[in-house]
DSSP file (Angstrom, degrees, kcal/mol; ACC not computed):
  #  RESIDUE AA STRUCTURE BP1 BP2  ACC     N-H-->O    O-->H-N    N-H-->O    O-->H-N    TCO  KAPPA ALPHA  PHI   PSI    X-CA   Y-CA   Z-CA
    1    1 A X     >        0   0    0      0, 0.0     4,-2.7     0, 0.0     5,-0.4   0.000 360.0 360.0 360.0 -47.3  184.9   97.8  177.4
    2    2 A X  H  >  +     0   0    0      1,-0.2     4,-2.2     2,-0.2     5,-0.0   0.881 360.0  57.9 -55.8 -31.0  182.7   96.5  174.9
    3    3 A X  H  > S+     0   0    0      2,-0.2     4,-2.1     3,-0.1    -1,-0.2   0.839 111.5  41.3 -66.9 -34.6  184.6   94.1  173.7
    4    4 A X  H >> S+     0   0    0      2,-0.2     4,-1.9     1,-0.1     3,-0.8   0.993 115.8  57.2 -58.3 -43.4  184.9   92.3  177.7
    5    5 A X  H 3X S+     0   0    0     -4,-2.7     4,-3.6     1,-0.3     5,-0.3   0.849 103.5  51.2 -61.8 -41.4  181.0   93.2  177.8
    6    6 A X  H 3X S+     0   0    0     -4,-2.2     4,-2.9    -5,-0.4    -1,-0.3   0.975 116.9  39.6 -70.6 -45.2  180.7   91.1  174.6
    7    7 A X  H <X S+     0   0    0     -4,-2.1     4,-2.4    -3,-0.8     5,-0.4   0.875 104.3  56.9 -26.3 -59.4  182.5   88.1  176.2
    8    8 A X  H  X S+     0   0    0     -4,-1.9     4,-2.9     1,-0.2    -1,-0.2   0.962 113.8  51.0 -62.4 -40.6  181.3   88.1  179.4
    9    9 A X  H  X S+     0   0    0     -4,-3.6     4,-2.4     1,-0.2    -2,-0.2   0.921 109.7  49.8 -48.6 -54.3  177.5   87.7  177.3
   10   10 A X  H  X S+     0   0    0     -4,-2.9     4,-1.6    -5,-0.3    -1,-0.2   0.938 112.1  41.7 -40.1 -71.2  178.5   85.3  175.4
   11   11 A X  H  X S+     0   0    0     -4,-2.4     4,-1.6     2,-0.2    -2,-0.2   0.832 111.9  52.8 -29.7 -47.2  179.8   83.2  177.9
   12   12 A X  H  X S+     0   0    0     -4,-2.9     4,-1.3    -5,-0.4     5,-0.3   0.984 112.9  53.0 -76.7 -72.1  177.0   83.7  180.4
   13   13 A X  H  X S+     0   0    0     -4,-2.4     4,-1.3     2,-0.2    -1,-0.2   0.799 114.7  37.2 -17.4 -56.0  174.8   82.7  177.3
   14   14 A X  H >< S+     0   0    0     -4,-1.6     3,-2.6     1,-0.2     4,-0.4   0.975 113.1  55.8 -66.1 -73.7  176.5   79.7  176.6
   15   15 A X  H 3X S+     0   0    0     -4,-1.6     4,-2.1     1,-0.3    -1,-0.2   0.497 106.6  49.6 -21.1 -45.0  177.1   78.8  180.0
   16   16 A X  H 3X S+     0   0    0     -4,-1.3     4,-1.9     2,-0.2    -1,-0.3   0.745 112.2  52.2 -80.3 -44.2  173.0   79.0  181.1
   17   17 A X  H XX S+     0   0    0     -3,-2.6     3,-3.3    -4,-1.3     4,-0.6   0.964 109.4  45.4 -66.8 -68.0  172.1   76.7  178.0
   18   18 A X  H 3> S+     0   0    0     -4,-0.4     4,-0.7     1,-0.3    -2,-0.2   0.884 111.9  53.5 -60.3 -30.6  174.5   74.1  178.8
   19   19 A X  H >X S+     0   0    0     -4,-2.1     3,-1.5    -5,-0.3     4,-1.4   0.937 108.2  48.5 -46.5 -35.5  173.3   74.2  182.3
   20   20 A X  H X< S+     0   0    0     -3,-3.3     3,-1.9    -4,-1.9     8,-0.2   0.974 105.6  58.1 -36.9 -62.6  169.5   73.8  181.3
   21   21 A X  H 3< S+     0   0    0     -4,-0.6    -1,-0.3     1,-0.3    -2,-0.2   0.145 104.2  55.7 -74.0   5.6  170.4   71.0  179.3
   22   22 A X  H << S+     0   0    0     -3,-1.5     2,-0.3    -4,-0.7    -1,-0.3   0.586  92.1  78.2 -90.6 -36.6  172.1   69.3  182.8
   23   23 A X  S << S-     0   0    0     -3,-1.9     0, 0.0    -4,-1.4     0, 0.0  -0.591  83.2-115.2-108.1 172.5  169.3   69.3  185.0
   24   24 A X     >  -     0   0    0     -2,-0.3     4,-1.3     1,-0.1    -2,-0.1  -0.045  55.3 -88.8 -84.7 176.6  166.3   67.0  185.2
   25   25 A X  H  > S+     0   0    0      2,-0.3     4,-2.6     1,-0.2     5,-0.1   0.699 119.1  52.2 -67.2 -48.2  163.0   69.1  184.4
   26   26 A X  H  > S+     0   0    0      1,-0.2     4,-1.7     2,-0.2    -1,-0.2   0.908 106.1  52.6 -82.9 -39.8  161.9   70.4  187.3
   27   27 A X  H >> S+     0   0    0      2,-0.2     3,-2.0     1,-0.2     4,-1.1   0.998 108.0  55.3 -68.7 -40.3  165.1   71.9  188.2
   28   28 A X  H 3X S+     0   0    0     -4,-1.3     4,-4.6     1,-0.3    -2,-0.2   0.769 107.7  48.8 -27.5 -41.1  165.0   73.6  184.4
   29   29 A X  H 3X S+     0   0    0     -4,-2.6     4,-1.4     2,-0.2    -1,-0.3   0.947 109.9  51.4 -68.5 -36.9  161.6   75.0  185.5
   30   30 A X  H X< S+     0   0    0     -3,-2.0     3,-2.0    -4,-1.7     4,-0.3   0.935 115.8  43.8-110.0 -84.7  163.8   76.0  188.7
   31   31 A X  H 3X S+     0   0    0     -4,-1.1     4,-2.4     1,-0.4    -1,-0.2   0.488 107.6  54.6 -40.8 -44.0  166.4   77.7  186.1
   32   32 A X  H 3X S+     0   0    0     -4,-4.6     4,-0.8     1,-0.2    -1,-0.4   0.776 106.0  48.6 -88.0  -3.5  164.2   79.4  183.8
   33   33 A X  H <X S+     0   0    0     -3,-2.0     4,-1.0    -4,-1.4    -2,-0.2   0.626 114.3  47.0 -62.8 -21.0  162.4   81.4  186.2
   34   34 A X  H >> S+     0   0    0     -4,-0.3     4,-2.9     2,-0.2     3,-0.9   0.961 111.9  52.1 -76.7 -50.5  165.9   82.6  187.9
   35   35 A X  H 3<>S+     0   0    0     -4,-2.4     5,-3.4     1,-0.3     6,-0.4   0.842 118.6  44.0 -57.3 -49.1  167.1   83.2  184.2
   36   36 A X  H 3<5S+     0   0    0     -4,-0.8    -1,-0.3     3,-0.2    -2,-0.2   0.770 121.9  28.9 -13.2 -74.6  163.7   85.3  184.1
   37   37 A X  H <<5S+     0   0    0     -4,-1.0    -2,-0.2    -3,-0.9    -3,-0.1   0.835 137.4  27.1-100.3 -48.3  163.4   87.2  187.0
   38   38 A X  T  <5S+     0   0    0     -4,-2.9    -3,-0.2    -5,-0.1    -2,-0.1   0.985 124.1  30.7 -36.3 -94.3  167.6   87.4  187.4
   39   39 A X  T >>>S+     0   0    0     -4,-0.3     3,-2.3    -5,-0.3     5,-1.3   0.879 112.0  60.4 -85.3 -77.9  169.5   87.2  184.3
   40   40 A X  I 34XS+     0   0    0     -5,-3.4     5,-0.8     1,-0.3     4,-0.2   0.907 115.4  35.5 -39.5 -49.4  167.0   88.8  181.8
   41   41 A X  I 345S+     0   0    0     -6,-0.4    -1,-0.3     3,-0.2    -2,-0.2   0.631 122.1  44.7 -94.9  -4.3  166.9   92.0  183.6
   42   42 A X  I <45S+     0   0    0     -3,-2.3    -2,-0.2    -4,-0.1    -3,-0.2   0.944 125.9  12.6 -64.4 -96.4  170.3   92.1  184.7
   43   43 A X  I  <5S+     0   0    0     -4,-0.8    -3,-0.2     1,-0.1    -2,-0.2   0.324 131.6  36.2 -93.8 -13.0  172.5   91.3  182.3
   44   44 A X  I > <S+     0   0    0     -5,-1.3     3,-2.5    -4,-0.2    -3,-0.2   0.645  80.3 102.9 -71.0 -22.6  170.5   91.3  179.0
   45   45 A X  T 3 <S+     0   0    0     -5,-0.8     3,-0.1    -6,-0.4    -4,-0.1   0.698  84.9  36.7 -80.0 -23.3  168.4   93.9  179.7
   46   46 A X  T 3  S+     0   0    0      1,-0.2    -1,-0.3     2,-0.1     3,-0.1   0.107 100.6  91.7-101.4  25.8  170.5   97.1  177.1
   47   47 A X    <   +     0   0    0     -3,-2.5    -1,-0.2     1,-0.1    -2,-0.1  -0.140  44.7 129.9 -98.7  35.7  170.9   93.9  174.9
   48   48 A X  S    S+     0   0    0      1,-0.3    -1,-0.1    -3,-0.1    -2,-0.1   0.999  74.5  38.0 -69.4 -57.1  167.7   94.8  173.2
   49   49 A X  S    S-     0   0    0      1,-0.1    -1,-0.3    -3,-0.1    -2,-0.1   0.986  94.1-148.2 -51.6 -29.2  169.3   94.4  169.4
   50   50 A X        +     0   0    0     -6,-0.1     3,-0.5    -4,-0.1    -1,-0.1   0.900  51.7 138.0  54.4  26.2  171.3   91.4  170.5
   51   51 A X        +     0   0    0      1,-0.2     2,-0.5     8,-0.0    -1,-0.1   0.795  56.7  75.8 -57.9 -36.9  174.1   92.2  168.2
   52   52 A X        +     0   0    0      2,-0.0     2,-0.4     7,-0.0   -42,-0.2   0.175  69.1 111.1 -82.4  27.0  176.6   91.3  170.9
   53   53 A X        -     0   0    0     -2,-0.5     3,-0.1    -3,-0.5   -46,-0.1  -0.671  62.1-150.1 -92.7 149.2  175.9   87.4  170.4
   54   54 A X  S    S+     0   0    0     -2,-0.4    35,-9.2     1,-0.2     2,-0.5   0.652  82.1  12.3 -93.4 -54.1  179.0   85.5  168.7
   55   55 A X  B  > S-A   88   0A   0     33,-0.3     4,-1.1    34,-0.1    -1,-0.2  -0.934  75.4-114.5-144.4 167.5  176.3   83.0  167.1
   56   56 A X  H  > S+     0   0    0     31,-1.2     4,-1.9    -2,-0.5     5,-0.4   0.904 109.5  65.6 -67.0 -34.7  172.8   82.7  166.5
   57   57 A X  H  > S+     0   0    0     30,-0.3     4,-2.2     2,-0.2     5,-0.2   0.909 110.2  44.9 -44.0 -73.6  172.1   79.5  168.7
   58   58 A X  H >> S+     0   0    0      2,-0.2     3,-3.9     3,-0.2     4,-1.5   0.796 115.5  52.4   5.3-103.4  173.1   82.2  172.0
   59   59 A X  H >X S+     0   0    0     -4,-1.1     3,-1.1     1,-0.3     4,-1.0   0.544 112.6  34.4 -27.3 -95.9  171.2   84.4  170.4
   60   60 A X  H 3X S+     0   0    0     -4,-1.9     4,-2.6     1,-0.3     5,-0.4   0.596 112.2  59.3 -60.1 -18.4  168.0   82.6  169.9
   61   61 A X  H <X S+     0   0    0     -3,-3.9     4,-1.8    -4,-2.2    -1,-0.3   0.988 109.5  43.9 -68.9 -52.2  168.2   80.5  173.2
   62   62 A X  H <X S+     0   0    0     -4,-1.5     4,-0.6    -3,-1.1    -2,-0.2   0.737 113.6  57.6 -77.9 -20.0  168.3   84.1  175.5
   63   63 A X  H >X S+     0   0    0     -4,-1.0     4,-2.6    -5,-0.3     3,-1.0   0.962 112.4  44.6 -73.0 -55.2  164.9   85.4  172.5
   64   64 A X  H 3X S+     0   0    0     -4,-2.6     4,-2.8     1,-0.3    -2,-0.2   0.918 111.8  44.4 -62.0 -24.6  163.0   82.2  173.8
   65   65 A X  H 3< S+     0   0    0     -4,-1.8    -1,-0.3    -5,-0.4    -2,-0.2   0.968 119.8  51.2 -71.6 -34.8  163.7   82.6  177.6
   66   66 A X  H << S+     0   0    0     -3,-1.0    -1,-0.2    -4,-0.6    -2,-0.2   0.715 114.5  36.9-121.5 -47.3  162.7   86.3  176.8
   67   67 A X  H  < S+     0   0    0     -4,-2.6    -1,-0.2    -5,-0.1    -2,-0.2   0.768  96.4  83.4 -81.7 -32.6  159.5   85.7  175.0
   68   68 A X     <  -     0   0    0     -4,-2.8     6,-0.1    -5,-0.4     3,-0.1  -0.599  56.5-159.4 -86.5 171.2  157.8   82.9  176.8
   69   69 A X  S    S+     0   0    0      1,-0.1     2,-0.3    -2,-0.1    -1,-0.2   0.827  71.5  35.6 -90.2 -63.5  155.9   83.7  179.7
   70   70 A X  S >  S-     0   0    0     -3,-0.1     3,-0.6     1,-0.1    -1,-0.1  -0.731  75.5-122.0 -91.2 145.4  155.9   80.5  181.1
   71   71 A X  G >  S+     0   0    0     -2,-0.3     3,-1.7     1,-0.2    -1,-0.1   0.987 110.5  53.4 -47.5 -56.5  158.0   77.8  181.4
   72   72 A X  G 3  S+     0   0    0      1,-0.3    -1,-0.2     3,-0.1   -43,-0.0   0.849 112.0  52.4 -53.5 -22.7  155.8   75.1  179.8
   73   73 A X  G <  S+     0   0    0     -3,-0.6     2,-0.5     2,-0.0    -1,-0.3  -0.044  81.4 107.4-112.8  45.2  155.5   77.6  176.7
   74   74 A X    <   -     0   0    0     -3,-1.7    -9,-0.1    -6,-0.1   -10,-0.0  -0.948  66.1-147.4-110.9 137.4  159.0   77.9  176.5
   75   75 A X        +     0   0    0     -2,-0.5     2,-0.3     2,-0.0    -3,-0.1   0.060  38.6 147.9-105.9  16.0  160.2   76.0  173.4
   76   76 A X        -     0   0    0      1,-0.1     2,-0.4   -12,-0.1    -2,-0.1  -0.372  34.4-148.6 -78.5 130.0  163.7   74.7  174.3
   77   77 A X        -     0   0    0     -2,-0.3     2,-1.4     1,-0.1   -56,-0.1  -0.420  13.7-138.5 -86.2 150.2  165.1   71.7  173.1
   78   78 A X        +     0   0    0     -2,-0.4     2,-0.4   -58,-0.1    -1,-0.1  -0.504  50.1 154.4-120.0  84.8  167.5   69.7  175.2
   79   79 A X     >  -     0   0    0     -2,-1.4     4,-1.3     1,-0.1   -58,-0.1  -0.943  33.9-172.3-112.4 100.9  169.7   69.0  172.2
   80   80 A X  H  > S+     0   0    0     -2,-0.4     4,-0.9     1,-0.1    -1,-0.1   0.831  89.6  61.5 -75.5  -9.6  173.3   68.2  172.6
   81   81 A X  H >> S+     0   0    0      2,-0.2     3,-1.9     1,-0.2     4,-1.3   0.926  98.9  53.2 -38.8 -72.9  173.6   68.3  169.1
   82   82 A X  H 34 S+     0   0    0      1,-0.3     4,-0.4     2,-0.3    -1,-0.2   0.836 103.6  55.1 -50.0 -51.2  172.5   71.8  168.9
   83   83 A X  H >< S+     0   0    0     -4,-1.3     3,-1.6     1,-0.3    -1,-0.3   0.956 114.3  46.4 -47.9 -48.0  175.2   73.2  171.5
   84   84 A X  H << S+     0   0    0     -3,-1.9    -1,-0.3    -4,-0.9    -2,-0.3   0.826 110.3  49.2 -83.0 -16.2  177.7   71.6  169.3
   85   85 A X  T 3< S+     0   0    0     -4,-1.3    -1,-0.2     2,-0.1    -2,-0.2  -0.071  79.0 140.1-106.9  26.2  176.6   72.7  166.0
   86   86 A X    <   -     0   0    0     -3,-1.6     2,-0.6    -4,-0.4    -3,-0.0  -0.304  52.2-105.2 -86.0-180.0  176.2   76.3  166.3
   87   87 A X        -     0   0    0     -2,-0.1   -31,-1.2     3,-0.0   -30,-0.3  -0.719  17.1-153.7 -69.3 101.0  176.9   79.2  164.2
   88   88 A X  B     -A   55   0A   0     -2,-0.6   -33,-0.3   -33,-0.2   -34,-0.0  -0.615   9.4-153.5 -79.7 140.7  179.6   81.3  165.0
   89   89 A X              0   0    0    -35,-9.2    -1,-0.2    -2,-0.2   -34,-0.1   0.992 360.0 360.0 -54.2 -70.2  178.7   85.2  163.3
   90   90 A X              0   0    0    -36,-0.4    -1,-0.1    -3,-0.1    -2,-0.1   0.517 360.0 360.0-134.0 360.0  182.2   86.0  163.0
């Protein structure tokens, strides 16, 4: 079971950046308040170590959504670069 659990996170990680990185701004504001109010508390929420990330981009996109308050102090770049050039852990 952990091992699907660790998938499905991953994916649903990935999945939510590249989406950001699709819409125009305002829907982004849209997106991180659903990711927020949704997502965070959902499906992160017994992810408090965040061991079950595959690589550290994942990982650090789902610490900013988690830490800012607001959208405007949310620190995300809308880098395709980044998507392609993360780190897998293992």
């Amino acid at each position: 079971m952990q091992n699907y659990r660790q998938n499905f996170v991953n994916r649903a990680a990935n999945f939510l950046y590249w989406n950001f990185w699709t819409l125009n701004r305002e829907s982004r504001k849209d997106l991180f308040y659903a990711i927020r109010e949704y997502v965070l508390d959902e499906l992160f929420v017994s992810v408090v170590s965040l061991v079950l990330f595959y690589n550290t981009f994942d990982e650090w996109f789902i610490r900013q959504i988690r830490a800012a308050e607001t959208f405007e102090a949310c620190e995300l770049p809308i880098d395709h670069q980044m998507c392609r050039t993360n780190q897998r852990r293992y």
